[in-house]
C-alpha atoms as a printed R data frame, in Angstrom:
    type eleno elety resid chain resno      x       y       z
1   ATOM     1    CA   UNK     A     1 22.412 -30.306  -7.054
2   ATOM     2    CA   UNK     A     2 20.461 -32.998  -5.440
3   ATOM     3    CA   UNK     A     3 18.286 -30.433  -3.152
4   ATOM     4    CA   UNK     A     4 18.734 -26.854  -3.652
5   ATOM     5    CA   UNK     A     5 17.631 -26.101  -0.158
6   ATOM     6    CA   UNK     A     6 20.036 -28.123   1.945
7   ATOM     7    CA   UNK     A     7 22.590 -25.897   0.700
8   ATOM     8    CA   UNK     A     8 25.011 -23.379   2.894
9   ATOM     9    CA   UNK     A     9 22.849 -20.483   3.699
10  ATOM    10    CA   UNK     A    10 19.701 -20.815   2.778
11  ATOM    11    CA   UNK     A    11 18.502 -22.267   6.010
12  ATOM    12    CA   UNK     A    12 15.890 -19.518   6.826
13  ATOM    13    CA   UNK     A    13 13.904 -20.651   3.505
14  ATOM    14    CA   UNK     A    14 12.893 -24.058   4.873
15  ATOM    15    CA   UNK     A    15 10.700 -22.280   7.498
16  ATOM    16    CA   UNK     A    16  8.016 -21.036   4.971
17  ATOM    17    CA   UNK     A    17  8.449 -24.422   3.376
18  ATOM    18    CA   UNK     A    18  8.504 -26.852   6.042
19  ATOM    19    CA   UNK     A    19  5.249 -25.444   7.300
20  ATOM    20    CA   UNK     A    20  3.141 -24.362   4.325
21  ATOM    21    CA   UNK     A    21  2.234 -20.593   6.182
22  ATOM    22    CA   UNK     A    22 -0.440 -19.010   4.708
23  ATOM    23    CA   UNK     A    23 -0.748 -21.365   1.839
24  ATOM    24    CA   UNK     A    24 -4.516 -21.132   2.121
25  ATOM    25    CA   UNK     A    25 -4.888 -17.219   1.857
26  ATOM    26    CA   UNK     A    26 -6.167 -15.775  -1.063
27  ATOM    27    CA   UNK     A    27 -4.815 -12.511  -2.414
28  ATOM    28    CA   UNK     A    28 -6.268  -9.380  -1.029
29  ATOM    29    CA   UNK     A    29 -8.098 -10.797   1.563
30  ATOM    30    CA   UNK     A    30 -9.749  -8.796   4.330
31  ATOM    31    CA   UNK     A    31 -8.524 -10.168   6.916
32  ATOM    32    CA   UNK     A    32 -5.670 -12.562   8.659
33  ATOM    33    CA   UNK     A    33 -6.834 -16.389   8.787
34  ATOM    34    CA   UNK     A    34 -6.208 -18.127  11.973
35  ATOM    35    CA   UNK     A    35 -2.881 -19.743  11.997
36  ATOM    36    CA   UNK     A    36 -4.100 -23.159  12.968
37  ATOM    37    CA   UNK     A    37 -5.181 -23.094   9.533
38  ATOM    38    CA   UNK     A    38 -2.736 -21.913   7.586
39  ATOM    39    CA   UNK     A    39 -0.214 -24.909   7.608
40  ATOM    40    CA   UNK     A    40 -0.291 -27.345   4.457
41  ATOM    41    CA   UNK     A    41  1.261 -30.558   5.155
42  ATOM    42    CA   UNK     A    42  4.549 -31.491   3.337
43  ATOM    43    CA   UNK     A    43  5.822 -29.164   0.439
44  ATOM    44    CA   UNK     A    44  2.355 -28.014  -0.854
45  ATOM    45    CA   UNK     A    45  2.554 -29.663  -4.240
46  ATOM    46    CA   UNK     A    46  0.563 -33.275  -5.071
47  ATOM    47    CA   UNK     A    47  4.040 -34.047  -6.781
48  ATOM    48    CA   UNK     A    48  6.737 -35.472  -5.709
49  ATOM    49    CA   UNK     A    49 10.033 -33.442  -5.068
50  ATOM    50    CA   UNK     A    50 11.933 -32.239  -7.479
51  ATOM    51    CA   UNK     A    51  8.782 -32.802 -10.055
52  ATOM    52    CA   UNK     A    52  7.196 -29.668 -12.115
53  ATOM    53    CA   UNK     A    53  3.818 -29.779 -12.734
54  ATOM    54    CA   UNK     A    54  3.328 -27.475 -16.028
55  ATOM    55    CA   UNK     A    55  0.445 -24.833 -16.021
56  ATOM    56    CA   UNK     A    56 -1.575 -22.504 -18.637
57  ATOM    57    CA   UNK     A    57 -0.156 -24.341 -21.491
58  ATOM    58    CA   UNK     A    58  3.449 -25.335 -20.509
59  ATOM    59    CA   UNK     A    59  2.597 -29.139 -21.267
60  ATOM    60    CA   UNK     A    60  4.729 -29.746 -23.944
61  ATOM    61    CA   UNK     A    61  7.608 -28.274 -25.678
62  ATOM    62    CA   UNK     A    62  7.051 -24.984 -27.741
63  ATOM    63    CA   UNK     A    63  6.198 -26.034 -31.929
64  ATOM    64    CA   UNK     A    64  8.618 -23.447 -32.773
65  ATOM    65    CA   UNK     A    65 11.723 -21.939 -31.165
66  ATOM    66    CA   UNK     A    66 13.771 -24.990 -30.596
67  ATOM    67    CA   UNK     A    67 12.712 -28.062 -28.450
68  ATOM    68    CA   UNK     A    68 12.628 -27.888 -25.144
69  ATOM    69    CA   UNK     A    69 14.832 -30.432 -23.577
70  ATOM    70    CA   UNK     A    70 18.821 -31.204 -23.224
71  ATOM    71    CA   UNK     A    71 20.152 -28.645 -25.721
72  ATOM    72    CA   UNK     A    72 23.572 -27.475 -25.388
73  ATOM    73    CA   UNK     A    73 24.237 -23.451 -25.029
74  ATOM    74    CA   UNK     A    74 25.593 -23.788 -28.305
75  ATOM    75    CA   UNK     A    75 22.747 -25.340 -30.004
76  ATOM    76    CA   UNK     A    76 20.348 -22.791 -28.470
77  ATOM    77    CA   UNK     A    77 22.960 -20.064 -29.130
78  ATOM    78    CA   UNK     A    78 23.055 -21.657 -33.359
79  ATOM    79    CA   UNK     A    79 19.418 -21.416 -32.943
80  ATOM    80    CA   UNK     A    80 19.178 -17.551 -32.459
81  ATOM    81    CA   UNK     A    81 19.220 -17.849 -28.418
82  ATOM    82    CA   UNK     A    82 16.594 -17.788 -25.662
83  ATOM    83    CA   UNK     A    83 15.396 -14.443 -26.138
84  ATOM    84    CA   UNK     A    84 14.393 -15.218 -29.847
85  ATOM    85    CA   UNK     A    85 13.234 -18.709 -29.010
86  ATOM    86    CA   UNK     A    86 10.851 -17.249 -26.613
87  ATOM    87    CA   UNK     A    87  9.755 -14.158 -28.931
88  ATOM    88    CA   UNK     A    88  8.817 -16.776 -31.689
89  ATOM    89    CA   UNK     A    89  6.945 -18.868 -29.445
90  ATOM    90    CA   UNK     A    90  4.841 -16.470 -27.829
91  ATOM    91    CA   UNK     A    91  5.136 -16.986 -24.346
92  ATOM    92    CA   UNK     A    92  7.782 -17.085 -21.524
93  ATOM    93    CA   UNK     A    93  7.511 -20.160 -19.681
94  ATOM    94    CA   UNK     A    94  8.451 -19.510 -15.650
95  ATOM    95    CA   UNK     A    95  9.514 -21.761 -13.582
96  ATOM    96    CA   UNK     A    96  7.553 -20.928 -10.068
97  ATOM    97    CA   UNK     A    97  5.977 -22.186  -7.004
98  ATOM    98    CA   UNK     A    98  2.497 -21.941  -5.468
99  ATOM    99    CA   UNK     A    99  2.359 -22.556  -1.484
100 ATOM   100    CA   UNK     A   100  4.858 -19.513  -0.326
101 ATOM   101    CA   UNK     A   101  2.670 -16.423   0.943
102 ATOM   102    CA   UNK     A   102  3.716 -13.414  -0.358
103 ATOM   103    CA   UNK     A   103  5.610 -14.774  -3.268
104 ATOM   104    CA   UNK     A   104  3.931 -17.390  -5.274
105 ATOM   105    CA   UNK     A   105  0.293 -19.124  -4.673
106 ATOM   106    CA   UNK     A   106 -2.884 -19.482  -5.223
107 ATOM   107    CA   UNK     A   107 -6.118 -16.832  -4.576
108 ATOM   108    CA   UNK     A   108 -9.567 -18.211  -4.494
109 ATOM   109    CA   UNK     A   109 -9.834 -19.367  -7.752
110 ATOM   110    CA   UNK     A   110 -6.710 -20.722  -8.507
111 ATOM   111    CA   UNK     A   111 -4.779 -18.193  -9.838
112 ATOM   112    CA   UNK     A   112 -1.385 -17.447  -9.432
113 ATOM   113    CA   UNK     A   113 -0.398 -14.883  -7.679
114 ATOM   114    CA   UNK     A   114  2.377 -13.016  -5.552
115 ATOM   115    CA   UNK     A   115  5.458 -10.861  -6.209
116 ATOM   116    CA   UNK     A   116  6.826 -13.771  -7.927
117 ATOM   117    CA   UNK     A   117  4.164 -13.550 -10.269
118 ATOM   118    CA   UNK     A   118  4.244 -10.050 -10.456
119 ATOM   119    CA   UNK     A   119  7.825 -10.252 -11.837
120 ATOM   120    CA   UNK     A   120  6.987 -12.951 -13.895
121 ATOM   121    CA   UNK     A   121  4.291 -10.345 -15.470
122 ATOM   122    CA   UNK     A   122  6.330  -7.694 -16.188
123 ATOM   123    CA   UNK     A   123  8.700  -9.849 -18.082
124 ATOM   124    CA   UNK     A   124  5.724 -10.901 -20.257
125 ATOM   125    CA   UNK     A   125  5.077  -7.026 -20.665
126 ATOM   126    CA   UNK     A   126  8.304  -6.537 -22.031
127 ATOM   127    CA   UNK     A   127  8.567  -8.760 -24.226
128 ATOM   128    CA   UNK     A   128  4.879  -8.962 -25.925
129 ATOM   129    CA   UNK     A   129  3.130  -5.894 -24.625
130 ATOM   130    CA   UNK     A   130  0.749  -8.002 -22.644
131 ATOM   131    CA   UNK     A   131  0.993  -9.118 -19.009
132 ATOM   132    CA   UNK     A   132 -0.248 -12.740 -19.930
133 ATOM   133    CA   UNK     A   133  2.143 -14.178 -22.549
134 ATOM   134    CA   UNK     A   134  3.113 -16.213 -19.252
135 ATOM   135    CA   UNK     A   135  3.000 -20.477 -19.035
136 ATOM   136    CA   UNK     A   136  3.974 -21.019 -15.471
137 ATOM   137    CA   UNK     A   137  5.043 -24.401 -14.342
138 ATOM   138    CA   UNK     A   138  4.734 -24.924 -10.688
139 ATOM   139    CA   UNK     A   139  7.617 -26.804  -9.520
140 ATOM   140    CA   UNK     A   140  9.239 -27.674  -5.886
141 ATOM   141    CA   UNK     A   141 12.046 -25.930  -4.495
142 ATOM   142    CA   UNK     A   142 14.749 -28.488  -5.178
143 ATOM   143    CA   UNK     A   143 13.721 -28.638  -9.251
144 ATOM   144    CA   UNK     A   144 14.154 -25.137  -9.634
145 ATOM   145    CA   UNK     A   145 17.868 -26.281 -11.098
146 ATOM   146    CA   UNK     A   146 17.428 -29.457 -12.391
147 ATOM   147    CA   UNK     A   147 14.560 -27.791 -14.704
148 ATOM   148    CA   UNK     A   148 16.926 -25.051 -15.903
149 ATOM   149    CA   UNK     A   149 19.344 -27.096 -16.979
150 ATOM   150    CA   UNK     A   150 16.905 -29.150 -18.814
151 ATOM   151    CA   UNK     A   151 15.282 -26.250 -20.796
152 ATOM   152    CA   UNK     A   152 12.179 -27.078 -19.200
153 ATOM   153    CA   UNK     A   153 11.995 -23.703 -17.989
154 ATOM   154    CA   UNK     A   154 13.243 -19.931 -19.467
155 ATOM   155    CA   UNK     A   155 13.382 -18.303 -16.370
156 ATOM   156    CA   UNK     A   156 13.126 -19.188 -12.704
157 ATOM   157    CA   UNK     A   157 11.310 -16.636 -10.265
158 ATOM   158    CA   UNK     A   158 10.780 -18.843  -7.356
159 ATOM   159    CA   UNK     A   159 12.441 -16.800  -4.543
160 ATOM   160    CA   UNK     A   160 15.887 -18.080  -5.001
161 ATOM   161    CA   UNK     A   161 18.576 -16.886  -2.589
162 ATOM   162    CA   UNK     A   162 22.079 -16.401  -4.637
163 ATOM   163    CA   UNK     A   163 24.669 -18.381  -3.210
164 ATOM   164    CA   UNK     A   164 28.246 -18.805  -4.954
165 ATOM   165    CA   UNK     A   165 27.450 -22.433  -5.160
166 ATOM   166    CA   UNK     A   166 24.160 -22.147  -6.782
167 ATOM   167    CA   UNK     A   167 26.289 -19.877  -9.269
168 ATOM   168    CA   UNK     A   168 28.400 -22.708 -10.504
169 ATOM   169    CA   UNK     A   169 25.011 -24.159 -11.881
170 ATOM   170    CA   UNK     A   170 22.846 -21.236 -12.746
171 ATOM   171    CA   UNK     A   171 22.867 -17.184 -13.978
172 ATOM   172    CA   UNK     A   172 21.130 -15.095 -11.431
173 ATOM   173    CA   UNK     A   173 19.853 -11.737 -12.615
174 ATOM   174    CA   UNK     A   174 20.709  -8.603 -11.253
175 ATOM   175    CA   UNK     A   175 18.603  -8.467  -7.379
176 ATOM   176    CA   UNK     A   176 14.999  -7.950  -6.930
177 ATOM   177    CA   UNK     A   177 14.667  -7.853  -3.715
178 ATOM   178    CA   UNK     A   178 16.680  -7.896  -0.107
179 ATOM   179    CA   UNK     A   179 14.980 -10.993   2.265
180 ATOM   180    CA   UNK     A   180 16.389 -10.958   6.285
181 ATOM   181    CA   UNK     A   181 15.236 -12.117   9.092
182 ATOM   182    CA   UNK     A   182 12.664  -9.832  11.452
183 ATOM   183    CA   UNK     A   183 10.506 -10.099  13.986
184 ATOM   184    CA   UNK     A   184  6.716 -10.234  14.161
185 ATOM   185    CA   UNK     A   185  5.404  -8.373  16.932
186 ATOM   186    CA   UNK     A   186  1.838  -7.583  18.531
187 ATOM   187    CA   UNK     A   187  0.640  -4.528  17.574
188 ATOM   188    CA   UNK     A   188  0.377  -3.295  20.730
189 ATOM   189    CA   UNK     A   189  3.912  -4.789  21.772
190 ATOM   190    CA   UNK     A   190  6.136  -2.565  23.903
191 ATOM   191    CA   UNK     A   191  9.241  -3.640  21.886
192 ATOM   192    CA   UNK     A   192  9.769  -2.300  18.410
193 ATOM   193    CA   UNK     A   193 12.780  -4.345  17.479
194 ATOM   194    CA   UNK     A   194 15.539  -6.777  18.108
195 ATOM   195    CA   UNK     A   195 17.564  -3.702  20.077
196 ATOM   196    CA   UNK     A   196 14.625  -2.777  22.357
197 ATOM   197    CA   UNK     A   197 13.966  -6.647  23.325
198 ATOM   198    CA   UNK     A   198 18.161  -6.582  24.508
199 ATOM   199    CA   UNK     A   199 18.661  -7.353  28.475
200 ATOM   200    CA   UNK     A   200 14.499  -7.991  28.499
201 ATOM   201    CA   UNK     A   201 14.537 -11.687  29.192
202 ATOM   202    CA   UNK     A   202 12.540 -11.585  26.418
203 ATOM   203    CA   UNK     A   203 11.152 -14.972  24.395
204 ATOM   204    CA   UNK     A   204 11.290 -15.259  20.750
205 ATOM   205    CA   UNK     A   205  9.910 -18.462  18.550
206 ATOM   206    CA   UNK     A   206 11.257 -19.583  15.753
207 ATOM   207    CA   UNK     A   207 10.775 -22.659  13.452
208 ATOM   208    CA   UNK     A   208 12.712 -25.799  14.519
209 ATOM   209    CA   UNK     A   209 16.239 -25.797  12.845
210 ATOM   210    CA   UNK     A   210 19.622 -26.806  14.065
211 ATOM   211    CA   UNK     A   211 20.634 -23.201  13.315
212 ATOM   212    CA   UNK     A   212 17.350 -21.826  14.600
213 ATOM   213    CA   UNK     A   213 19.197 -20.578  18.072
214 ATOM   214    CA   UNK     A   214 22.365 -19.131  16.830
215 ATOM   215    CA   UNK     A   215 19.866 -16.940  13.873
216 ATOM   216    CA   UNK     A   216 17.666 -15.505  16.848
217 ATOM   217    CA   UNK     A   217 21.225 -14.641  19.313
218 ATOM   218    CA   UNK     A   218 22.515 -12.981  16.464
219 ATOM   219    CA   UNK     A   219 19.456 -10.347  16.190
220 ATOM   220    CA   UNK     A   220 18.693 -10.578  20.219
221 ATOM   221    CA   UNK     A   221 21.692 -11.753  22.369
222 ATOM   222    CA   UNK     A   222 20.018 -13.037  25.004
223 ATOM   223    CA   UNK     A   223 16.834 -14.031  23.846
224 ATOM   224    CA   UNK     A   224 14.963 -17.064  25.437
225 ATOM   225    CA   UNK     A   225 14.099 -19.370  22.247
226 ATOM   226    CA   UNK     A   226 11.599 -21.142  22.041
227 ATOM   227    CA   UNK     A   227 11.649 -23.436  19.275
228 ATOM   228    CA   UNK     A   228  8.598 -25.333  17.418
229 ATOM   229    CA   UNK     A   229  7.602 -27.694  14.665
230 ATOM   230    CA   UNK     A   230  5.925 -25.734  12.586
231 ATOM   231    CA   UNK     A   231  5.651 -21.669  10.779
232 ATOM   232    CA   UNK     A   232  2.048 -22.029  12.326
233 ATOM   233    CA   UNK     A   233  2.758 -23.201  15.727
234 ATOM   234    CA   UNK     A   234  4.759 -19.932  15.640
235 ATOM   235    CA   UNK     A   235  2.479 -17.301  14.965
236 ATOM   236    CA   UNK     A   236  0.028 -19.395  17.542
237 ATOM   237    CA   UNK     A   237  2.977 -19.112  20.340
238 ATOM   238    CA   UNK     A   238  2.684 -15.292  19.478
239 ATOM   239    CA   UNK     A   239 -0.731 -14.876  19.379
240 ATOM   240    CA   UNK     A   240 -1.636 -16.964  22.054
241 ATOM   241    CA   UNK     A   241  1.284 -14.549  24.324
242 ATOM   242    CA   UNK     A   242  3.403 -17.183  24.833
243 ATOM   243    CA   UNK     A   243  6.217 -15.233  23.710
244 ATOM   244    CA   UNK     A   244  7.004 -11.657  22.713
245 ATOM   245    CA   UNK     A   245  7.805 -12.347  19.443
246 ATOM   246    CA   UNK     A   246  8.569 -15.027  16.511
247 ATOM   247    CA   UNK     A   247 11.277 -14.545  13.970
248 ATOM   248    CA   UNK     A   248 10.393 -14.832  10.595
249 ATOM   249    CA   UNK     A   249 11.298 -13.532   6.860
250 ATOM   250    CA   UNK     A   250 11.180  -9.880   7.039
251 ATOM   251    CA   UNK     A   251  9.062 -10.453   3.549
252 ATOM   252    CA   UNK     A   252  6.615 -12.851   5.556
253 ATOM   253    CA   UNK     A   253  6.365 -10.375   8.472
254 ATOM   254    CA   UNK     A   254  5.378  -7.247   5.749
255 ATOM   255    CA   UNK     A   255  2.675 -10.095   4.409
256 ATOM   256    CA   UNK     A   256  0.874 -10.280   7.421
257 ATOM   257    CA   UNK     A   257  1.113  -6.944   8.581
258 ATOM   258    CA   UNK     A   258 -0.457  -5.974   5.349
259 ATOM   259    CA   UNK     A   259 -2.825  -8.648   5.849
260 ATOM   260    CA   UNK     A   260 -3.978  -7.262   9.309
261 ATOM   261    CA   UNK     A   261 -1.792  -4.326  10.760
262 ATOM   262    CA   UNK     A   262 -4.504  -4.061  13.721
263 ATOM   263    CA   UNK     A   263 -2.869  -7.224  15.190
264 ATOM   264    CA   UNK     A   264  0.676  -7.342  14.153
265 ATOM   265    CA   UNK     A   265  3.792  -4.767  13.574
266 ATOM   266    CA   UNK     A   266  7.302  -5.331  11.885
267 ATOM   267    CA   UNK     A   267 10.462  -5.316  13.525
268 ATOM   268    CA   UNK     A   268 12.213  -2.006  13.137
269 ATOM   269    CA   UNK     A   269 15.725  -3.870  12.026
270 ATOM   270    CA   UNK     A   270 16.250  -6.911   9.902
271 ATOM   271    CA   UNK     A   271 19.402  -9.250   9.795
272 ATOM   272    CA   UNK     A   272 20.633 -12.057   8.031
273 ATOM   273    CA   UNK     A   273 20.053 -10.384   4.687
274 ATOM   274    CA   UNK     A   274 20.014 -12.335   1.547
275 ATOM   275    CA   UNK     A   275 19.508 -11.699  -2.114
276 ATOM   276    CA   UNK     A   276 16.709 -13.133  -4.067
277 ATOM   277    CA   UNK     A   277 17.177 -12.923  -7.865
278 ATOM   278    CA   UNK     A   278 16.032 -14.518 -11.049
279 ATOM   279    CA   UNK     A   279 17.750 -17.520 -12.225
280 ATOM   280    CA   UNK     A   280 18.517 -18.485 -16.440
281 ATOM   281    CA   UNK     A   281 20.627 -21.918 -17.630
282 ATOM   282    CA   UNK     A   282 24.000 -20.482 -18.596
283 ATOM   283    CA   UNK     A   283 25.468 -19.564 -21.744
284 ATOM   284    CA   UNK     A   284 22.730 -16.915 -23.049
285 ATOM   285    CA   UNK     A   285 24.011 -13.633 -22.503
286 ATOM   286    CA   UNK     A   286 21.864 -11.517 -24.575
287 ATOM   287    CA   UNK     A   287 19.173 -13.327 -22.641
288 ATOM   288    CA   UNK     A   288 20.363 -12.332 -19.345
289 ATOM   289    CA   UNK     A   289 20.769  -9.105 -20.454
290 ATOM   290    CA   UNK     A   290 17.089  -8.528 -21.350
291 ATOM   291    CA   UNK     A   291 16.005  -9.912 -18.218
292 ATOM   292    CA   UNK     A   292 18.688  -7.479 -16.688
293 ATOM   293    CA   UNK     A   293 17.331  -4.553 -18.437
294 ATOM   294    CA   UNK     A   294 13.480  -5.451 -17.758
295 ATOM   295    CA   UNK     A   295 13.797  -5.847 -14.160
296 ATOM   296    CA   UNK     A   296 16.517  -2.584 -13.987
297 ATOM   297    CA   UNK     A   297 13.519  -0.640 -15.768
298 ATOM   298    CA   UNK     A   298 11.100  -2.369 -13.312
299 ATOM   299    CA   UNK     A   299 13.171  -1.132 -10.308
300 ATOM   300    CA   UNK     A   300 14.160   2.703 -11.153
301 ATOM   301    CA   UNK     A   301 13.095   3.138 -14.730
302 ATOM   302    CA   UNK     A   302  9.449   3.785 -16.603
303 ATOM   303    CA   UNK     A   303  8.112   0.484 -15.310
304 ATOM   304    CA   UNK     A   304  8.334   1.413 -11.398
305 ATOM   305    CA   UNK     A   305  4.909   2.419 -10.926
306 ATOM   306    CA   UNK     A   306  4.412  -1.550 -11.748
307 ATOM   307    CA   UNK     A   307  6.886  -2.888  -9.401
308 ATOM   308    CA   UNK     A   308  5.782  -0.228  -6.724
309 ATOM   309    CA   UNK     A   309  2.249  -1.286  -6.818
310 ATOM   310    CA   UNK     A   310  3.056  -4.674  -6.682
311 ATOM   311    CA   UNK     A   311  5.145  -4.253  -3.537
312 ATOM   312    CA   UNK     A   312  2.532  -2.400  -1.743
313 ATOM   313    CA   UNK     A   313  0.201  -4.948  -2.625
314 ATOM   314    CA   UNK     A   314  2.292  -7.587  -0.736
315 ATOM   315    CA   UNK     A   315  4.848  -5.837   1.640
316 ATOM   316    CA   UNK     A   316  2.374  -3.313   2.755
317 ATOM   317    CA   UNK     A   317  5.454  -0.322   1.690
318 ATOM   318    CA   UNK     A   318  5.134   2.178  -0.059
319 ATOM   319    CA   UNK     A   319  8.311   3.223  -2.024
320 ATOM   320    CA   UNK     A   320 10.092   6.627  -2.767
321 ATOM   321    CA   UNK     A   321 10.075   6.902  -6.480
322 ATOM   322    CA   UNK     A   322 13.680   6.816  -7.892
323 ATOM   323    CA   UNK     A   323 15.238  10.159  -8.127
324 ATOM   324    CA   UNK     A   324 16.207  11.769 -11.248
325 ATOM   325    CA   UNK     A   325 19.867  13.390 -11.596
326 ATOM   326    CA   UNK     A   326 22.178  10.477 -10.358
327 ATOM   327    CA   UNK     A   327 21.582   6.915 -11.455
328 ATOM   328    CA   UNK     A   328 20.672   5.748  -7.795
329 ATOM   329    CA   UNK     A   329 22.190   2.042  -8.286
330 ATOM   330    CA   UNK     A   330 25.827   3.349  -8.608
331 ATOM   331    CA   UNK     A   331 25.531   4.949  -4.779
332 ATOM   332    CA   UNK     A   332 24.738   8.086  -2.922
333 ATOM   333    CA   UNK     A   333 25.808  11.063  -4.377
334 ATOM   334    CA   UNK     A   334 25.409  14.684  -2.938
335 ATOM   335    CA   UNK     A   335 23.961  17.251  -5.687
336 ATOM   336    CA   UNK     A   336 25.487  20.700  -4.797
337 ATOM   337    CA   UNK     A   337 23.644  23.856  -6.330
338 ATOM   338    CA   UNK     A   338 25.808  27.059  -7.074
């Protein structure tokens, strides 16, 4: 695909992009930096689109494992697969970004981090018993494709939204987590949600988009909208009181709650939802399977208290622990004692 993120339904992503939010803050930090300087001009990366710029050894192609490169599923299949290429190597390489607040960027000292990351680290945990077996190459949105189906990459964990079309190009792993739109509110706001701001004549901001209107309407009927050139300007509109609320990913609206949840609250309903998943070249089922099972163990097995922490950490949620009995991703199901 020539850009990934031009593509039918994933509209709601080019707000964190287009404006760089929060690029700037560093993991952890104590408190919320003022908006005005949170935006980062363009995409956030010195290269151009569609480039990768390789990090913590992902320079060059593996010595051993296969080359890295145009290799066919078969070859890579004739070659023992992905999940043996990457075993004999040493290290998963990731395909990731670095300028998207809670997901993927950089703390004060450069380092990687977000739930992106986090992912990205358990995978390395699974398959070498260590957390850092991990070369990440930082790449734009619209290469997260193009650098799958060049082997550049094992594995991209760049918040990518499944879409039918992106399926014809790509494997996407089983879910990891559920992205809608909400609403960031003052913490002191009246409203609590989209329902409470209904028949309020209430105003709502939202990044500039020639779908921008219709996504707001579709939470708050009648909503004034006020929209504005940048992720930044929005949160200023909203701090500043010029409107009751701004619209937002309901992941970006946890980040900054945790960030500072004396100034800000969540919306009470989300809409719009969307899946983010993982995202393999095809042909390599016993490596989408492993990724499968690692991020299905991550999720409800022995490796939740990993994926829990790291959700608190940047969602501000805490999460029920699965519960035994029923496996809980096969539905409800009532447990009736004699």
């Amino acid at each position: 695909m020539a850009s990934t993120e031009t593509e039918a339904g994933a509209s709601r992503r080019l707000f964190l992009r287009r404006s760089g939010l929060l690029a700037g803050i560093a993991a952890g930090a104590g408190a919320l930096v003022s908006a005005c300087q949170l935006a980062v001009p363009g995409a956030g990366n010195s290269s151009s689109a569609g480039s990768a710029t390789p990090v913590a050894g992902a320079t060059a192609a593996p010595a051993a494992g296969g080359a890295i490169g145009t290799n066919s599923g078969a070859a890579q299949a004739s070659a023992g697969g992905k999940l043996e290429q990457v075993l004999k190597r040493g290290t998963i390489i990731v395909g990731t970004g670095s300028t998207n607040p809670p997901w993927h960027f950089e703390d004060d000292k450069g380092n990687l981090v977000g739930m992106d990351i986090e992912i990205a680290r358990m995978f390395s945990k699974g398959l070498f018993d260590k957390t850092d077996a991990v070369d990440f190459v930082k790449q734009q949105a619209d290469a997260r494709i193009p650098n799958l189906q060049t082997d550049k990459v094992d594995v991209v964990i760049q918040f990518m939204t499944v879409t039918a079309l992106r399926a014809q190009n790509v494997e996407f792993t089983i879910p990891y987590y559920r992205e809608a739109v909400n609403l960031l509110l003052p913490a002191n706001s009246p409203y609590n949600g989209p329902k409470d701001m209904v028949g309020k004549n209430a105003k709502i901001s939202i990044l500039q988009n020639v779908t921008a209107a219709d996504m707001v309407h579709r939470g708050v009927g009648d909503a004034q909208v006020m929209q504005l050139d940048s992720q930044a300007n929005c949160i200023l509109a909203l701090d500043a009181g010029r409107v009751d609320a701004a619209a937002v990913d309901d992941s970006t609206c946890r980040w900054l709650f945790a960030q500072n949840p004396t100034k800000y609250k969540v919306g009470n309903q989300a809409w719009d939802s969307q899946t983010y998943s993982a995202a393999v070249r095809p042909g390599d089922p016993r490596w989408l399977n492993w990724l499968n099972t690692a991020l299905h163990e991550a999720m409800v097995g022995l490796d939740w208290p990993t994926y829990a922490k790291a959700f608190k950490t940047y969602f501000g949620a805490s999460l029920d622990e699965p519960p035994s009995g029923f496996p809980v991703e096969f539905g409800v199901r009532t447990v009736k004692t004699a």
